[in-house]
C-alpha positions as CSV (number, residue, x, y, z in Angstrom):
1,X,0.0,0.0,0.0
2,X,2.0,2.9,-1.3
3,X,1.2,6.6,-1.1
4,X,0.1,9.4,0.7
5,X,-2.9,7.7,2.9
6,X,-0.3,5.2,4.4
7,X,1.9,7.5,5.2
8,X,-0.3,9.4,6.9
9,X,-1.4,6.1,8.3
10,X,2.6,5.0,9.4
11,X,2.8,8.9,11.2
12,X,-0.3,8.5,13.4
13,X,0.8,5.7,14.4
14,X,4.1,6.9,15.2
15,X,2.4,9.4,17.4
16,X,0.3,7.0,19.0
17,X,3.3,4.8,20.3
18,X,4.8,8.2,21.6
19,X,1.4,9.0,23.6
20,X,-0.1,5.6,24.8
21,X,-2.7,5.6,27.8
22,X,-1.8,4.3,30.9
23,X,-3.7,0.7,30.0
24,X,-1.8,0.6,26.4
25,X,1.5,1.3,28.6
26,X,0.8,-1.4,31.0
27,X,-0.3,-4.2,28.7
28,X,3.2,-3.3,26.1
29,X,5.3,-3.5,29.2
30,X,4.1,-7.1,29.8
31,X,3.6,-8.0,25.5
32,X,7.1,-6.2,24.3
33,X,10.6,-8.2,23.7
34,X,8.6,-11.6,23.3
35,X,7.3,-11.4,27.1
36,X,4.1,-13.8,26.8
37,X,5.4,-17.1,25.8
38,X,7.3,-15.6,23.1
39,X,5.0,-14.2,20.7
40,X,6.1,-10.6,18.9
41,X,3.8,-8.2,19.1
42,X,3.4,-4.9,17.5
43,X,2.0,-1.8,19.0
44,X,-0.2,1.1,17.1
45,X,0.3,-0.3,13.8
46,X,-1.4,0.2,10.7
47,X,-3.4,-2.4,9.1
48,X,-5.9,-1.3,5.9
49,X,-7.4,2.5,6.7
50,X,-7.2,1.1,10.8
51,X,-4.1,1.5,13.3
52,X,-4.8,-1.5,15.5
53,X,-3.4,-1.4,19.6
54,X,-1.2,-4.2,19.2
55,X,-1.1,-7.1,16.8
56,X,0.7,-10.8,16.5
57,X,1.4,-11.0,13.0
58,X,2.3,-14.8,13.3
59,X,-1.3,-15.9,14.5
60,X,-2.8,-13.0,13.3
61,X,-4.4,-11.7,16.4
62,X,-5.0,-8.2,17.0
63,X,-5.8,-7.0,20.5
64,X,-7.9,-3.6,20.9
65,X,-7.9,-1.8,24.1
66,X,-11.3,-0.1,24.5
67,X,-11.9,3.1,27.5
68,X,-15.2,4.3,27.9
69,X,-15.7,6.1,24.6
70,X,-16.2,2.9,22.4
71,X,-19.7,2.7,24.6
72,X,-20.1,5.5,22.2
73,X,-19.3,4.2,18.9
74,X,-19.8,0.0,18.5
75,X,-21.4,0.0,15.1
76,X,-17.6,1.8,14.3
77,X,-16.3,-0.9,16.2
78,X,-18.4,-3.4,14.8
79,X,-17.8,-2.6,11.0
80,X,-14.2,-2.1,12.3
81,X,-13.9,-5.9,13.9
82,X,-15.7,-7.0,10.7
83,X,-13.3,-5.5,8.1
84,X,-9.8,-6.7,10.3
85,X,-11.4,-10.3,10.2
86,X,-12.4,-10.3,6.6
87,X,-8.5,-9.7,6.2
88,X,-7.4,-13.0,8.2
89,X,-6.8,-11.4,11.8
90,X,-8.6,-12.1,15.3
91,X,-9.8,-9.2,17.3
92,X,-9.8,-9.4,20.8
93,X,-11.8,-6.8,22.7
94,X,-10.5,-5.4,26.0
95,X,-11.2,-3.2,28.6
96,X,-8.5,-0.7,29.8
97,X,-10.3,-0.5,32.9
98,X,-9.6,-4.4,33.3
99,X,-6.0,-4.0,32.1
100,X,-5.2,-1.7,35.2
101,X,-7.2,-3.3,37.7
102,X,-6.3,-7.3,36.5
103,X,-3.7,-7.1,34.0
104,X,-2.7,-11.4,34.8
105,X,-6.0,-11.9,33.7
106,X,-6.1,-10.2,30.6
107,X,-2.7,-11.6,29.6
108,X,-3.9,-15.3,30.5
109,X,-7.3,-14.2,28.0
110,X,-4.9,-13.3,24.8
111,X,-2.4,-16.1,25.8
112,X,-5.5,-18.3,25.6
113,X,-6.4,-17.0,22.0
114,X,-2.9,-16.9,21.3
115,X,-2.5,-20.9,21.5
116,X,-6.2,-21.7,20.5
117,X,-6.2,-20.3,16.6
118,X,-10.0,-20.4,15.5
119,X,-10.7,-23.7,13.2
């Protein structure tokens, strides 16, 4: 995907990683340098017209991080989720608000869809 849109696409993400939210930071610290039974992730990174939270390119799961705003805006979400898993990926939906208060938890929920790839 060459051109101006991805560009534009590869800089907001850049800023993203350089502003994260205090859930986003937390989770990275515990999913970066292969932490989680050696999977690679990637954070804020562009996939189609979407920048994803973080992403495991070799299973092809994406995990979103969602605060109290996507109350607001799940047929976005929806149509979002929908697109990402017409391309091949996985999207697991997460709350920030359970990040901070039960981090172990979350990380045992995307380990479980980490090792459990969908038939």
């Amino acid at each position: 995907m060459g051109g101006y849109g991805w560009d534009m696409h590869v800089d907001r993400a850049r800023d993203l990683r350089k502003q994260p939210s205090d859930a986003e930071n937390r989770l990275w610290y515990r999913l970066r340098r292969k932490s989680l039974s050696g999977y690679r992730f990637r954070r804020q990174s562009p996939i189609g017209n979407y920048i994803v939270d973080f992403v495991c390119p070799d299973v092809a799961l994406i995990v979103e991080l969602d605060g109290g705003q996507h109350a607001d805006q799940q047929k976005y979400d929806e149509a979002r989720t929908r697109w990402l898993e017409s391309q091949g990926y996985r999207v697991l939906r997460c709350w920030n608000n359970d990040v901070l208060s039960n981090t172990d938890a979350v990380l045992e929920q995307i380990l479980v869809a980490l090792e459990d790839p969908p038939p």
